[in-house]
C-alpha positions in Angstrom: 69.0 -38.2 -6.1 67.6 -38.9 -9.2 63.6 -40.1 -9.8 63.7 -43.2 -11.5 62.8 -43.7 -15.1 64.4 -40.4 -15.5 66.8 -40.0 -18.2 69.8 -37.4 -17.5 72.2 -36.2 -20.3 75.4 -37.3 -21.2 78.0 -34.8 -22.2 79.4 -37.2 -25.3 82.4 -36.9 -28.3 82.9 -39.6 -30.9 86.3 -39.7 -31.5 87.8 -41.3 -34.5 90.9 -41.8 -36.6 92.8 -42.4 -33.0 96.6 -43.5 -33.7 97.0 -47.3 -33.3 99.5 -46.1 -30.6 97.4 -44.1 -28.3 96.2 -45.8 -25.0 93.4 -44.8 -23.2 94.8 -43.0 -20.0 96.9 -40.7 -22.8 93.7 -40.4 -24.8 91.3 -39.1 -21.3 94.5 -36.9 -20.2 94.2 -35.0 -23.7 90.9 -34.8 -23.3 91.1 -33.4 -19.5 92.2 -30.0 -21.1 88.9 -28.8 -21.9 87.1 -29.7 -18.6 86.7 -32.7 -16.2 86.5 -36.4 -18.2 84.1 -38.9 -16.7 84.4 -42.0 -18.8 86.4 -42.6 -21.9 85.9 -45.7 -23.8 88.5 -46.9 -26.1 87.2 -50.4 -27.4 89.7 -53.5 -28.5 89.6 -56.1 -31.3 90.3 -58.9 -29.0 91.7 -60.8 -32.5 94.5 -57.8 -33.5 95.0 -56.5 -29.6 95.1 -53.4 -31.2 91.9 -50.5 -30.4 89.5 -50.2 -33.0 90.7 -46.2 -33.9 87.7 -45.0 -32.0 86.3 -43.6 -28.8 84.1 -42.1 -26.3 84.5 -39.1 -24.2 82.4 -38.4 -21.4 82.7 -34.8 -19.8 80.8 -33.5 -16.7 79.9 -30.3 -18.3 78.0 -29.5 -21.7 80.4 -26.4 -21.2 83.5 -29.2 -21.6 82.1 -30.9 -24.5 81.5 -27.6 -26.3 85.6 -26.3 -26.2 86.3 -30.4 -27.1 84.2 -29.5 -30.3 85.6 -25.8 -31.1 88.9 -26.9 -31.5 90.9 -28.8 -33.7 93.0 -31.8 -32.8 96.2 -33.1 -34.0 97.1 -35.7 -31.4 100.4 -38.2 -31.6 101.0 -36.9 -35.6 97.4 -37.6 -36.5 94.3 -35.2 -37.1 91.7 -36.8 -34.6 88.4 -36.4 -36.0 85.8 -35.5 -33.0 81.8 -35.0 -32.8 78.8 -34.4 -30.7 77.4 -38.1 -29.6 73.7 -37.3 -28.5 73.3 -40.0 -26.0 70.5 -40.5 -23.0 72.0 -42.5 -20.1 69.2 -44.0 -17.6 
């Protein structure tokens, strides 16, 4: 168990340019390729109904997110343009 007031690191991708198509349980089992997916956030415009074109990936490993960010990806017909998120979760 974790001390409190001690942060722990969050294995993050930003994800952008997401077709408008996508949902999120296609988007996390993409994503499941390169290693177990804790969280993926796919936020709506609750004006359009329609995702905003971007996400968050959460992986359990740093080893996941680092094969998510060797590789290119071309997901649905669209390139998918993905980074490092530094993030601390408390």
């Amino acid at each position: 168990m974790a001390a409190r007031g001690v942060s722990r690191r969050a294995f993050e991708v930003f994800v952008r340019r997401i077709p408008w198509n996508v949902e999120e349980n296609e988007l996390r089992e993409y994503f499941t390729q390169f290693g177990p997916v804790k969280k993926c956030i796919l936020p709506f415009n609750v004006e359009t109904g329609f995702h905003k074109g971007f996400a968050w990936i959460g992986f359990s490993t740093e080893e996941s997110r680092s094969k998510a960010l060797l590789k290119d990806h071309f997901f649905e017909g669209s390139q998918l343009e993905v980074k490092r998120q530094e993030k601390t979760v408390r």
